[in-house]
C-alpha positions in Angstrom: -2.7 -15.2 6.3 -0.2 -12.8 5.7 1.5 -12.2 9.0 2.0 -8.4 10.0 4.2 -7.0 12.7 1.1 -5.1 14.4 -1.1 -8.1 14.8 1.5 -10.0 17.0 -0.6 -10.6 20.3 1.4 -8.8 23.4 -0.8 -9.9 26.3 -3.7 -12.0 26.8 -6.2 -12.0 30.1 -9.4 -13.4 30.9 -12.0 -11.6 33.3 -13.0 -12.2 36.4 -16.0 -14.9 35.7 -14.2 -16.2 32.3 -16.5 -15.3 29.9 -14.8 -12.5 28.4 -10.8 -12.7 27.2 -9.3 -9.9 25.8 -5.6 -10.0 23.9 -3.9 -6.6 22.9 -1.3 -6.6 20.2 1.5 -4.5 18.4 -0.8 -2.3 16.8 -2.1 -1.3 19.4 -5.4 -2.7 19.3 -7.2 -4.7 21.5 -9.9 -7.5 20.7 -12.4 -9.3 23.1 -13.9 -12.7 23.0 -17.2 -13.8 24.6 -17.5 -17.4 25.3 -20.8 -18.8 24.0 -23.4 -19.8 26.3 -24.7 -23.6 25.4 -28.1 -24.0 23.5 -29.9 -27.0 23.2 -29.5 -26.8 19.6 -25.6 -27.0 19.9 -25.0 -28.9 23.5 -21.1 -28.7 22.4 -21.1 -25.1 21.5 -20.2 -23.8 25.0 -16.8 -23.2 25.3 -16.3 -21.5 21.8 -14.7 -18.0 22.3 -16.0 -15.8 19.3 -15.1 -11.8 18.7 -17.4 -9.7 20.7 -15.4 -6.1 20.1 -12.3 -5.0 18.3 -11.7 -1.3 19.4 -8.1 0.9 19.0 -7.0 1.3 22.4 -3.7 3.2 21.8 -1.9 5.3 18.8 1.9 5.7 17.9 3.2 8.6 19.4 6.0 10.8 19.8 8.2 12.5 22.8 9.4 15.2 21.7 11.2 16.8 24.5 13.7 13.1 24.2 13.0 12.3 20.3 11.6 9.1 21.2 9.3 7.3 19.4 6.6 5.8 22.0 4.9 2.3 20.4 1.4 1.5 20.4 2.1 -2.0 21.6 -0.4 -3.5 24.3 2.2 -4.5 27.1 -0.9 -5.7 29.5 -4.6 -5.8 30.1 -6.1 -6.1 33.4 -9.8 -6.6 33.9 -11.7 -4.8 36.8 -14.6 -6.9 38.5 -17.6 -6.3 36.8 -20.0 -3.9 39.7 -23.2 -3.9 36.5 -24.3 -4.3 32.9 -20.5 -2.7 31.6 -17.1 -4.4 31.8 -14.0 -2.2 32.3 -10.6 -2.8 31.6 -7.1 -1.2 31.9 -4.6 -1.4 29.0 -1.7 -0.1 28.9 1.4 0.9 26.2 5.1 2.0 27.3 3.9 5.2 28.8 0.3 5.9 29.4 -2.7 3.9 30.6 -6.1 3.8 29.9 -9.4 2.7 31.6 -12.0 1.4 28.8 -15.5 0.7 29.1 -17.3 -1.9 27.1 -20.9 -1.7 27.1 -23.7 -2.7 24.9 -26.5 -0.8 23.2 -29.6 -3.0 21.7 -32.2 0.0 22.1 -32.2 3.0 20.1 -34.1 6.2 20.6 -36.9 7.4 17.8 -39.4 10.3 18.0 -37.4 13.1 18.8 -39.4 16.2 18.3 -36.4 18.9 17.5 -35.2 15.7 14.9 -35.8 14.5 11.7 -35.9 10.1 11.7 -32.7 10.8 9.4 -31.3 13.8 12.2 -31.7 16.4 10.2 -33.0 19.4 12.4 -36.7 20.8 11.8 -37.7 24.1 11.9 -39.7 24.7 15.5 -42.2 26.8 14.0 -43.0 24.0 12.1 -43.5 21.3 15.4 -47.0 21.8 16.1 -47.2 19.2 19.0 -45.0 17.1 21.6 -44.1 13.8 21.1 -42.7 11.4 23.7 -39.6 9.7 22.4 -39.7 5.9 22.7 -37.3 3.0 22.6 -36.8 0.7 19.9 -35.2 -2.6 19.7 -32.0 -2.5 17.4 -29.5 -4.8 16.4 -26.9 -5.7 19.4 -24.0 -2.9 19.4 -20.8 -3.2 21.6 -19.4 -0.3 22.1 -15.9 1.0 23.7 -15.5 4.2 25.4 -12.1 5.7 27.0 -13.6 6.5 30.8 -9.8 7.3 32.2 -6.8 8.4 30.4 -3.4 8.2 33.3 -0.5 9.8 31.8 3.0 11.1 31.9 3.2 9.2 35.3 6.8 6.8 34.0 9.9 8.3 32.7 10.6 4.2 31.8 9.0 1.7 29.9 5.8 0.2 31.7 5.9 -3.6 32.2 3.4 -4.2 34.8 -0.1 -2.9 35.6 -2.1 -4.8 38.5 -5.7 -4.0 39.9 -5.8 -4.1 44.2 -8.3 -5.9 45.8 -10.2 -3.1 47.4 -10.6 -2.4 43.4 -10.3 1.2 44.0 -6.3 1.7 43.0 -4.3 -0.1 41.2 -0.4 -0.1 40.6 1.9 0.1 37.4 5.4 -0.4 37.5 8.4 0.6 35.2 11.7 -0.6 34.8 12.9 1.8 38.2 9.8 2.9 39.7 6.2 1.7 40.8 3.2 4.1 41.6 -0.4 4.0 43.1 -3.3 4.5 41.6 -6.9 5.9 42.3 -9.5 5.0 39.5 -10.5 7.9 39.8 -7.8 10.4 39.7 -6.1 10.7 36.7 -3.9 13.8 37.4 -1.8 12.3 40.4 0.0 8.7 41.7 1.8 7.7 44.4 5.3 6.8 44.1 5.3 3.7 46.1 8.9 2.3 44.9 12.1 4.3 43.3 15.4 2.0 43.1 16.7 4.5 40.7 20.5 5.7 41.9 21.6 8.7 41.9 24.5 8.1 39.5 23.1 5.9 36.5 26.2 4.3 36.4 25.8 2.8 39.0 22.6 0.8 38.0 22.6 -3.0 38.6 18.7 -4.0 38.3 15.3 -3.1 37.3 12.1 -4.1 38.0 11.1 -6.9 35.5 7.5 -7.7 37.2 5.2 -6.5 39.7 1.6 -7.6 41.8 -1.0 -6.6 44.2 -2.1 -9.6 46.5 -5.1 -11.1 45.6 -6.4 -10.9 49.2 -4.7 -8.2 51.4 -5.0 -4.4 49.8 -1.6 -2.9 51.7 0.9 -5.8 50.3 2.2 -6.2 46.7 5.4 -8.1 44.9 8.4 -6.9 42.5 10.7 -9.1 41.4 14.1 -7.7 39.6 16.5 -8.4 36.6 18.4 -9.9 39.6 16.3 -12.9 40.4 15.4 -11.8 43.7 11.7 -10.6 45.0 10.4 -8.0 47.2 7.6 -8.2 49.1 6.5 -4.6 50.5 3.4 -3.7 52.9 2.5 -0.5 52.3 1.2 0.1 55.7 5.0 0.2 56.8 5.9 3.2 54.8 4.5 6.1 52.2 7.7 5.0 50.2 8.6 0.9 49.6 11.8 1.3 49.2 12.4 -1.1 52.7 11.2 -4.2 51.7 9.2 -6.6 54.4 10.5 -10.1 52.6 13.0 -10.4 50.6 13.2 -13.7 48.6 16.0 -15.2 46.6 17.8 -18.3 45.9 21.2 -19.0 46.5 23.0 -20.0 43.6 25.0 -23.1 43.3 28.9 -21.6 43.2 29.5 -24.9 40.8 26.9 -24.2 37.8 27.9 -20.2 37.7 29.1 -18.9 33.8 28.7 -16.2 31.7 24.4 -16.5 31.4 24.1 -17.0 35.0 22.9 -13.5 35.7 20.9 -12.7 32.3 19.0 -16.6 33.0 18.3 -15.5 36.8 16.4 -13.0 35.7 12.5 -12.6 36.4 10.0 -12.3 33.6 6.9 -12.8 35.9 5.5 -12.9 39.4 1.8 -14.2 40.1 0.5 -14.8 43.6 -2.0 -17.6 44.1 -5.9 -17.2 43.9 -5.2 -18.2 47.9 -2.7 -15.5 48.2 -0.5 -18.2 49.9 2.1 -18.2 47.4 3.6 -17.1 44.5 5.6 -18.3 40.6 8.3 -17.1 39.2 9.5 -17.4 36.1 13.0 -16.8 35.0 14.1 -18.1 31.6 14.9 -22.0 32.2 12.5 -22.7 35.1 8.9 -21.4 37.2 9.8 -21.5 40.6 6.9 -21.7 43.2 7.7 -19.6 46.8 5.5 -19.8 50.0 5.1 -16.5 51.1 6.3 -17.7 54.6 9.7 -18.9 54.0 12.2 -16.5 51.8 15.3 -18.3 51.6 14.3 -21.0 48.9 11.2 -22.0 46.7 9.0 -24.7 47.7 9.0 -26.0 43.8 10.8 -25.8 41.3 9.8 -26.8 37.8 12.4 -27.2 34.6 10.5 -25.5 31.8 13.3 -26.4 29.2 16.8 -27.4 30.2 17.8 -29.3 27.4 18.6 -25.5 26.3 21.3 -25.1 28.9 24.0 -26.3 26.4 22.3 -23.8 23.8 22.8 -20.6 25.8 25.6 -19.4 23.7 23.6 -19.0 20.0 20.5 -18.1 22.1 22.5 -15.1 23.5 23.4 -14.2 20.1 20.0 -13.9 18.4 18.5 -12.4 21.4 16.3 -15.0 22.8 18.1 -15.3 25.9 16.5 -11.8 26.6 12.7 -12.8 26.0 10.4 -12.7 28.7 7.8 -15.8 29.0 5.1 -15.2 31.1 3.4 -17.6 34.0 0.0 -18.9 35.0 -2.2 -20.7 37.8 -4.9 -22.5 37.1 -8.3 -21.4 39.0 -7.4 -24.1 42.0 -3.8 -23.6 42.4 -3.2 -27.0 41.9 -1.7 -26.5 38.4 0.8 -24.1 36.1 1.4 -23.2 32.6 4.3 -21.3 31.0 5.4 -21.1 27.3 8.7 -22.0 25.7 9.9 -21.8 21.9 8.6 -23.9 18.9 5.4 -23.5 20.3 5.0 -25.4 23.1 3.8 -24.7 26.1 4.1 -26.4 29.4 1.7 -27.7 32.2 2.8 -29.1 35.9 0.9 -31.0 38.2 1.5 -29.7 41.4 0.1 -32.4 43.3 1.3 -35.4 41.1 4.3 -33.4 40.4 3.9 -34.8 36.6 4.4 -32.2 33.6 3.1 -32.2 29.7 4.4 -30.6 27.0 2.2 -29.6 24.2 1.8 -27.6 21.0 -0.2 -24.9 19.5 -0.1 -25.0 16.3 -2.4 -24.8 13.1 -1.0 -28.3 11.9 -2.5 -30.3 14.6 -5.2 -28.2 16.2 -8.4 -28.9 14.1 -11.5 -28.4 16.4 -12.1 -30.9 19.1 -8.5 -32.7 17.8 -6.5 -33.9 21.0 -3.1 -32.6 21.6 -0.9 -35.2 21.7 2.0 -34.6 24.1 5.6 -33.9 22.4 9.0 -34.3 23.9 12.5 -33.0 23.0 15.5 -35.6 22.4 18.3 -34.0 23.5 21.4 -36.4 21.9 21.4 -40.3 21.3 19.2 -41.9 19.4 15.5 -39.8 18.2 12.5 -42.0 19.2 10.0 -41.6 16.4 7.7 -38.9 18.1 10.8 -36.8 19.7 11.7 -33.9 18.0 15.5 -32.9 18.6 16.5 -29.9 20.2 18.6 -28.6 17.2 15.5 -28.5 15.2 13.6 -26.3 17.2 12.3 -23.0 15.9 13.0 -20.4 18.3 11.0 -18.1 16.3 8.0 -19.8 17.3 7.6 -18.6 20.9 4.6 -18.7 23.5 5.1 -15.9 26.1 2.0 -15.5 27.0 -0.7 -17.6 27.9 -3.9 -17.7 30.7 -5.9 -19.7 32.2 -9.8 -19.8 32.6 -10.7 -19.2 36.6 -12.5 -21.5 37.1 -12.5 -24.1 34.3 -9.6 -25.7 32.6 -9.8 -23.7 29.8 -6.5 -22.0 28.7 -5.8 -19.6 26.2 -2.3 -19.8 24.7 -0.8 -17.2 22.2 1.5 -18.1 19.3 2.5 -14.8 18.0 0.0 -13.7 15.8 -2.6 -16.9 16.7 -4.6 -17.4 19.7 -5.4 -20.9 20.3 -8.3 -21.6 23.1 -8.1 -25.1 24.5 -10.4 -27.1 26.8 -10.1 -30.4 28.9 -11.9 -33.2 26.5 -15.9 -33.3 26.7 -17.0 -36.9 26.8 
């Protein structure tokens, strides 16, 4: 398959009950997959994701008051709890988002009395008595409707969009600012959050990340460029800009170089499905913070340090810059991240044991185990190692989730998805 800038996937997110995963890409266009249900047929089948819409959510546009072009790149999707028969979802681009309803149709109605069967018109003199229209079965449609369009709301790009959990508002943060929501009212937001100086000179962070608590309506999460995380009840204030917690790690005076800023910096925040704590991810390690103690994380996992001595070429072909995303599974008890040739890694929380595996098409036939891989970082290569000069950095997972409530995960290797599942005896 000839591989296309556009169909690079950009985000990836399963709904609430699991059944449904959407992933948006470069070109703008989003595609959901519906899990089969088992049949005694095909006992195996369930667990097979397979294409259940394809719709355009957003177009290339233009700003022509700054001469910018604006990208029809998916930078998230966010599913709303499903209230009847539709799903809804929010995607978003740089600048606007956009509230889509899915819906099916598997009756059509025939017997009109103003309409031809082919929809032609017919003369009304010509109707000499009333017919009541019925339904009739028709083959399954799935159909994709724009229900809210919120725009011209960020001057910056938007990274983060998050659903509350009185699912009524919602939040979407840019690189300076972060504003409220109603899903209902398109014309307005709240400014919540504005770090943006007076003097852009003077700018030292942005917002990389931002989320509503799974639990509590009034409290939400931003981390910065900075490494350090704000926690902000919006109960204290109309405006965030006085945090409630402030979380951050002290650095180690002794390990301190050139990268130490641009490597502290957080690409995601995700609270718990308890609400109890949260992951970070910055671009070596997840970190994993109780909401009760700010000074230092509770855990702290290595995604890939043998790439500490690498930082130098990885600053100059702009990977150092790339921003992996983060994952709990549905119990809390376990994480997932990506990292570059395609792997991606899990951690035990509990056992506090780790795997590294890979997506890829060489060794991902259906029902095929992964095997675990590890990088040899100098000495002598065991025969399954693979050495950390031979990595393709190229190949990068930056974002990947995990089923609710199954250990199902869903991992995306630039323009592949890969699905996999724990092994069914």
């Amino acid at each position: 398959m000839k591989r296309t800038c556009s169909d690079i996937i950009s985000t990836v997110e399963f709904n609430y009950t699991g059944d449904l995963l959407a992933t948006g890409d470069k070109g703008g266009r989003v595609v959901i997959f519906q899990r089969e249900q088992e049949s005694k047929n095909r006992p195996l089948s369930r667990g097979e994701y397979n294409v259940y819409s394809t719709f355009q959510s957003h177009e290339p546009e233009f700003d022509y008051l700054k001469s910018l072009e604006i990208e029809e790149k998916i930078n998230k999707i966010r599913w709303l709890p499903q209230q009847n028969a539709a799903h809804f979802l929010l995607s978003t681009n740089d600048k606007t988002i956009k509230l889509w309803k899915i819906s099916e149709r598997d009756k059509r109605a025939e017997g009109y009395n103003l309409k031809d069967e082919d929809g032609r018109l017919r003369d009304p003199f010509r109707i000499t008595s009333l017919r009541v229209p019925v339904l009739m079965p028709m083959d399954l449609m799935v159909e994709a409707s724009p229900r809210r369009i919120f725009a011209n709301a960020h001057t910056y790009h938007i990274n983060s969009i998050s659903v509350n959990s009185d699912h009524e508002t919602y939040l979407s943060a840019d690189d300076l600012r972060i504003n409220l929501w109603h899903l209902e009212i398109t014309d307005r937001s709240f400014n919540i959050v504005d770090i943006k100086p007076a003097n852009m000179e003077e700018l030292t962070e942005v917002i990389t990340a931002a989320e509503c608590h799974p639990h509590q309506c009034n409290v939400f999460v931003y981390s910065s460029s900075k490494g350090t995380i704000r926690l902000c009840d919006m109960r204290a204030g109309a405006l965030c800009d006085r945090h409630s917690k402030f979380f951050e790690e002290p650095e180690d005076p002794s390990s301190r170089s050139f990268f130490s800023e641009i490597i502290s910096s957080i690409s995601d925040v995700k609270f718990s499905h308890s609400g109890r704590y949260m992951m970070t991810r910055d671009y070596l390690s997840v970190k994993v913070w109780d909401l009760n103690m700010e000074n230092r994380p509770v855990e702290t996992y290595q995604v890939h340090e043998y790439l500490r001595s690498k930082l130098c070429s990885l600053y100059e072909n702009d990977c150092i810059f790339d921003k992996f995303e983060c994952c709990w599974n549905g119990s809390d008890s376990a994480i997932m991240t990506g990292s570059y040739n395609n792997f991606f890694r899990m951690f035990d929380r509990n056992t506090r044991r780790d795997i590294t595996l890979e997506a890829s098409r060489e060794n991902s036939k259906p029902r095929a185990i992964l095997k675990p891989r590890k990088v040899c970082t100098g000495g002598k290569r065991k025969k399954d190692e693979i050495s950390v000069d031979s990595l393709d950095f190229n190949k990068k997972i930056l974002h990947t989730a995990w089923h609710p409530k199954e250990n199902v995960i869903a991992v995306a290797a630039t323009n592949n998805l890969y699905i996999f599942q724990d092994k069914i005896n």
